[in-house]
N, C-alpha and C positions, 0 to 999 in steps of 0.2 A: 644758462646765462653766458652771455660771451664778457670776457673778462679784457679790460682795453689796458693796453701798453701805458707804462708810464708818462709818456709824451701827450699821449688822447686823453689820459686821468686829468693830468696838467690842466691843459685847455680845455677840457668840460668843465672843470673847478675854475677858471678863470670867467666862462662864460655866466655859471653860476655868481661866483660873485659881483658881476657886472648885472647880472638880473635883479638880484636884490637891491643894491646899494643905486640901479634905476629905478625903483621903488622906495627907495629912502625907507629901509628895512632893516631892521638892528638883527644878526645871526640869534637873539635872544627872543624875538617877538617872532622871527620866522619857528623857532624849534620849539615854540608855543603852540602854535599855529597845525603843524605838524604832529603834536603829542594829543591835539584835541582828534585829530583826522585818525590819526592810529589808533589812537586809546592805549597806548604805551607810552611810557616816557624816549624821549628825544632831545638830546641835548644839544645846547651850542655847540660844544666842543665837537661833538658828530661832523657838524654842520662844517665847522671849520674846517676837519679833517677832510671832507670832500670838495671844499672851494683851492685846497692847498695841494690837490690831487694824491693826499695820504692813503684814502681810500676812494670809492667809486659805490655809488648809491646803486641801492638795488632800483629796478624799473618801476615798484612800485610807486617808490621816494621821488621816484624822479620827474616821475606823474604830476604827483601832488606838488611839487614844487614848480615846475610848470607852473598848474592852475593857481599857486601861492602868485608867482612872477606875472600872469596874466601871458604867457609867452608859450612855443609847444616844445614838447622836447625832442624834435626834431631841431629847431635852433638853439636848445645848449647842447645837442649833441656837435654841433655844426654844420649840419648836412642842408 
């Protein structure tokens, strides 16, 4: 896993919460959403922590989030 500077965390979580909230998407119906696709629990607060670049979703998550967003994760990565 390549691990992104705080700077690139920043802005993938900026990007993510521009995905969602262009979905008119509450961080509580997305980590819903997410806990049905895992089959583990998935919290908002997760959720938050990687829109605020605290943490950095694994590729799985970020997948699914994607297909949640209807977008690819080549564009919340920024590339």
């Amino acid at each position: 896993m390549v691990r992104l500077n705080l700077e690139l965390r920043r802005e993938v979580g900026k990007r993510l919460r521009k995905a969602r909230t262009d979905k008119k998407l509450t961080q509580r119906e997305v980590s819903t959403e997410v806990s049905k696709s895992i089959g583990a629990e998935f919290s908002p607060c997760t959720l938050s922590n990687y829109e605020k670049g605290r943490r950095e979703p694994s590729m799985s998550i970020l997948v699914l989030l994607a297909r949640i967003y209807e977008t690819t994760t080549d564009k919340l990565l920024g590339r």
